[in-house]
N, C-alpha and C positions, 0 to 999 in steps of 0.2 A: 283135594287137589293131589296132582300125582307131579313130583321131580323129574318125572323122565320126559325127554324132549323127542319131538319126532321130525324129521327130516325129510326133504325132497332130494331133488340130483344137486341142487347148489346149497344144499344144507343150511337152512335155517334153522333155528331150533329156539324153543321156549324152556329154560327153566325150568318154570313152573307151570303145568295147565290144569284144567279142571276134568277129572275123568271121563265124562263124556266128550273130551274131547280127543284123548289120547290115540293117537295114529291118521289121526286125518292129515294130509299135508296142508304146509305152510306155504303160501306163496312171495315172491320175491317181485316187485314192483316197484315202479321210479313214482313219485309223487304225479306228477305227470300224468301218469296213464292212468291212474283214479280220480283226478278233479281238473278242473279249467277256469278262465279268467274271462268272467263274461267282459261284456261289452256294452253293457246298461248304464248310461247318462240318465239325469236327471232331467234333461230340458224342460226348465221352469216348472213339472209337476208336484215334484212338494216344493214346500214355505222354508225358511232357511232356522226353522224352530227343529226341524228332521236334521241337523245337523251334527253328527257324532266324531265326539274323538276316541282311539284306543290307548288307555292306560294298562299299567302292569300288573298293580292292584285290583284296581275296578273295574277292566274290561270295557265294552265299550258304552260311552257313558255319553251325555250332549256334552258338543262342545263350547267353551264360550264364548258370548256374543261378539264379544270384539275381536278373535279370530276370525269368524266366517267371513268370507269374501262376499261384498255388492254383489254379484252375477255366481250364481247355486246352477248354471246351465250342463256344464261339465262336470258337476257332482255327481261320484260314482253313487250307482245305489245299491243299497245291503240287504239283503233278504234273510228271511229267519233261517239260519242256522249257515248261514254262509259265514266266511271267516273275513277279515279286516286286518291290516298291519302297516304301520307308519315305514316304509323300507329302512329309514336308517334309524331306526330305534327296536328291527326284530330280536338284534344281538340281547337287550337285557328284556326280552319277554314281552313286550309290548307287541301282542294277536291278541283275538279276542273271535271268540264264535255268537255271530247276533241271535237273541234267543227270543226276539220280538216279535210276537206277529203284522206286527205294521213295519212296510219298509220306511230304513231310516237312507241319509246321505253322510258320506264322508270323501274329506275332500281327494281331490284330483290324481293328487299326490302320491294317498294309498294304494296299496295292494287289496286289491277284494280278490276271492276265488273263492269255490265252494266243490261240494264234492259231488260228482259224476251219479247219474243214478242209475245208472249201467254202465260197468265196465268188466275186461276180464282179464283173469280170471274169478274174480272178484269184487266186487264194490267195497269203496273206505266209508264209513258210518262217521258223521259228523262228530258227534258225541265220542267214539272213539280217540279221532283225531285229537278232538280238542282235552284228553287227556294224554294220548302221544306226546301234545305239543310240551310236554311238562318234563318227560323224561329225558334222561342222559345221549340217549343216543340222538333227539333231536337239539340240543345245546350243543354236543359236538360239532353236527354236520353246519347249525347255522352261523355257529364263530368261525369253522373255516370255508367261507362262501362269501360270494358277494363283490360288487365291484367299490374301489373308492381305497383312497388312503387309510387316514388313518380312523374316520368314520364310514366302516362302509354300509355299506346299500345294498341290502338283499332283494333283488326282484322277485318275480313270480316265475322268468324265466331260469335262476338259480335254484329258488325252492323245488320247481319242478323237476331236480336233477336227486333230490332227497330221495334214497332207496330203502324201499320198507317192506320188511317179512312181514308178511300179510296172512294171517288167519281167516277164516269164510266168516261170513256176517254173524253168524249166530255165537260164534265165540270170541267176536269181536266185544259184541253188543255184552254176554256177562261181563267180560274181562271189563269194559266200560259200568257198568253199572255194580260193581265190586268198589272202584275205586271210588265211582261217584260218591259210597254209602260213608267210603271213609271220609271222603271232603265234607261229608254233614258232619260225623262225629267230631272231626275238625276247627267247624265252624261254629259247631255247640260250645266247644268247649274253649275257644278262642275268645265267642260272648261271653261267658265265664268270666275269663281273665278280663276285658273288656271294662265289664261289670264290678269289678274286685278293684282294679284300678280308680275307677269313678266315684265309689264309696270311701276308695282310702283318700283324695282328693277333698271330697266334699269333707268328709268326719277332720281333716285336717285342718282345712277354715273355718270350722267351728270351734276347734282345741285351742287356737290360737287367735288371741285379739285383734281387732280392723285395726290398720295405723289411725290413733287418734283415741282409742280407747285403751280404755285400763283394765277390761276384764274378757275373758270369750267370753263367745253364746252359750256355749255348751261346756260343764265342767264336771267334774265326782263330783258324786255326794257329798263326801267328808269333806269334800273343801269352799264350799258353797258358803259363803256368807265370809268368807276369809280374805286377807286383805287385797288389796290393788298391785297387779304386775309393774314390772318397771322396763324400760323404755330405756336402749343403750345401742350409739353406733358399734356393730361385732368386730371392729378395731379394739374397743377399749376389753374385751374379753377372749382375744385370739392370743393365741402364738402358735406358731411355725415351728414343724420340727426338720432340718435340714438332712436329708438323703447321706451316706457315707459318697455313692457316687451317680451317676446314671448310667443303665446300659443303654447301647446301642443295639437296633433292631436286629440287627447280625448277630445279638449274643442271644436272640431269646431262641426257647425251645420250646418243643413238643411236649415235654416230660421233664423231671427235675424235682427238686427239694424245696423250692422255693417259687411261690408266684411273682409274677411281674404287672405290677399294675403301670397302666398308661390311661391316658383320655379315652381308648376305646369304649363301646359302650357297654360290651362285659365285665363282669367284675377284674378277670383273669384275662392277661393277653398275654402270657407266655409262662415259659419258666427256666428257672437258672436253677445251677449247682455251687454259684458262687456264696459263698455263706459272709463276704469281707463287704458284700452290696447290701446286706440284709439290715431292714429297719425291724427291730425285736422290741424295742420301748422307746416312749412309751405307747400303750395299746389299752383300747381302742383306739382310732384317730380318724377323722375325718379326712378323703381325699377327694378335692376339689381342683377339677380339669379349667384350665385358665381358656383354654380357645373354645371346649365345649360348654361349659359350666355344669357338666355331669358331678353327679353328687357321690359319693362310695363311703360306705360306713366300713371299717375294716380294723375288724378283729383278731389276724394272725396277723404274724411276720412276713413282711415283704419285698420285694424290693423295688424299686422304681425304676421304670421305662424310658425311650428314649424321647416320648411326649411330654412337655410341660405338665408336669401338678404340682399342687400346692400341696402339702400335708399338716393338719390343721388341729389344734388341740385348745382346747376352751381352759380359761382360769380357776380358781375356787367356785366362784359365782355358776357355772353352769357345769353341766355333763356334758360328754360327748354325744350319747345318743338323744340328747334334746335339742345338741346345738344342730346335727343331721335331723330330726323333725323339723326345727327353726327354720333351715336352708331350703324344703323344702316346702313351707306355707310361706315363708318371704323367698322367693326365686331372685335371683341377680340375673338386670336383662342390661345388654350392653352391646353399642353397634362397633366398638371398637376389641376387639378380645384380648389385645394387649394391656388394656384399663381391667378387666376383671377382677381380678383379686384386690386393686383398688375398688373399685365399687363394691366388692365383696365386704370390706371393713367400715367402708361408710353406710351400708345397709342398717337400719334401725333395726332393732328386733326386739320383742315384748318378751320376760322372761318371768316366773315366779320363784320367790325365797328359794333355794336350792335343798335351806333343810327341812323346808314342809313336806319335801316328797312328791310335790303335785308333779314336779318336771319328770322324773322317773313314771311316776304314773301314766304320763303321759308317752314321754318315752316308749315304754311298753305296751303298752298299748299300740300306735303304729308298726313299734317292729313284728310284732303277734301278727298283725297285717299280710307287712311285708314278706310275711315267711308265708303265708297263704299265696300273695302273688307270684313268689318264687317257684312255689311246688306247682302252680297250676301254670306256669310257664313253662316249665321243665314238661309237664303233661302233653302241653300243644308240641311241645318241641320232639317229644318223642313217639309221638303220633306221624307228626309230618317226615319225621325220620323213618317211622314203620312203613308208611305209604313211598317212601321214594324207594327203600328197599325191595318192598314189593312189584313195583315199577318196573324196577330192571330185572325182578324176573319172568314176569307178565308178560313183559312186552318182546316178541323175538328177534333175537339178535343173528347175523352171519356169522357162523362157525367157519374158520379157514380149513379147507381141505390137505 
């Protein structure tokens, strides 16, 4: 690929293109002028089993039965490789390009459109699009679009105002099929993690005993034929170790000497410079989100956030990093989130002798895991970060004059 960009009279330009492509022009086009919104009802032709909804994840998928509407008459219908979108759900990504060869229906409600099979100066390639639809510059145009308060509503008549530097078919079609190759290496290695998750799940309900039993399924070696766990509400093995204070969201930062842990679902939601916030011992300690019941083993010095947690340190009787395996094979489930951390203390939990060693063993073992699931999250994460990267050079932008 070559960095140099090449231009018409209203100057689009690519970043990045692929050398056979260098010097062709770009064209400049409204969504509009490369696709339309048919006109195709259902009336009564397919069964109300053809009925699809668009999610953000899954794309478009059937919907469920007890949505569909009595009368499928006015059900718009989707063709392969036409596009679908809930209008007031486009803002968080919810399109979807049908890749079926049976037409499906979805309701009334949505936007269908598909794309033009002659247009000019150029035709938009489906498959294109529906990697367009990913990029920055269409999240841009579709947050400030659309009619409605404070949920708005994108139509087709809005979408069609979306203006796109447009490259001729044949270097649409690489620039699509480049990125597709990386939404596979993506999705490989997402199974992966996927996978890594599921096994540290399952190996973990076997590490630890069913309420009602005194030994797991699954144990070492060395400790096979050795005595019976014990059975203890995690009140009678907790204590709390109280923050010096909490920041408020306003203080946290980008950068800093110190992390900030909150309930978020990252380890890390900010950072301070403040060293008078900092919790330094003792350490390890379990931090345990009272609204989420998110779990965080945490090993440095911290400080705490402006979200509720609990920071949590076990007795002589157990370790920290077995009482974080514990928390995760017995889960705290609670419809009220203000009871958490009570429920948290009346939860039973099965534990062995502490100076057999089996609890570290086991311990270690999970975290050994954990550190697996970690690096191969970081892997998808920095994949999908390579691919959005590339995105925005791929895809051509208007250069101001």
């Amino acid at each position: 690929m070559s960095n140099k960009g090449s231009a018409n009279g209203e100057r689009p330009i690519s970043e990045l293109r692929f050398p056979e492509f260098e010097g062709l022009p770009i064209h400049t086009v409204c969504l509009g002028d490369v696709t339309e919104e048919p006109s195709a009802r259902n009336h009564g032709h397919l069964p109300s089993e053809f009925v699809m909804g668009v999610r953000k994840d899954d794309g478009i998928v059937p919907m469920e039965e007890r949505l569909v509407g009595a009368d499928t008459t006015r059900y718009k219908v989707v063709k392969n490789n036409w596009f679908a979108y809930n209008p007031m759900r486009l803002n968080i990504g919810s399109i979807a390009r049908w890749q079926g060869q049976e037409d499906v229906l979805v309701s009334p409600d949505y936007v269908v459109f598909r794309c033009l099979q002659q247009a000019k100066p150029t035709r938009l390639l489906p498959f294109y699009l529906d990697q367009f639809r990913r990029a920055k510059q269409w999240d841009s145009f579709v947050n400030g679009s659309g009619d409605g308060g404070v949920r708005v509503r994108v139509y087709y008549r809005d979408l069609a105002r979306l203006q796109l530097s447009l490259p001729d078919v044949s270097e649409q079609s690489k620039i699509a099929a480049c990125l597709s190759s990386i939404d596979g290496l993506i999705d490989s290695e997402a199974e992966k993690l996927n996978q890594l998750r599921k096994f540290r799940l399952g190996l973990s309900q076997h590490l630890f005993p069913l309420p009602g039993e005194a030994k797991p399924r699954l144990r070492f070696p060395e400790f096979q034929g050795t005595g019976d766990w014990q059975w203890a509400p995690l009140g009678e093995n907790l204590d709390t170790v109280t923050p010096p204070k909490k920041l408020p969201t306003s203080e946290y930062k980008q950068q800093g000497k110190f992390p900030i842990i909150d309930q978020s679902q990252s380890i890390v939601a900010g950072w301070t410079d403040d060293a008078g916030s900092v919790i330094g011992e003792p350490l390890p300690v379990v931090v345990f989100g009272d609204h989420t019941c998110t779990l965080k083993l945490v090993d440095f010095p911290f400080a705490q956030g402006a979200d509720g947690i609990k920071i949590i340190v076990p007795n002589e009787k157990m370790t920290v990093e077995y009482l974080h395996g514990a928390l995760q094979a017995y889960p705290v489930h609670s419809g009220d989130y203000k009871r958490h951390f009570t429920d948290l203390k009346q939860k039973a939990v099965a534990f062995p002798d502490i100076q057999t060693g089996e609890q570290q063993m086991i311990a270690s073992c999970l975290l050994t895991i954990d550190e697996l699931i970690r690096a191969q999250n970081d892997r998808v994460e920095t994949l999908d970060s390579h691919k959005a990267a590339l995105m925005q050079q791929l895809f051509p932008t208007q250069e101001n004059s």
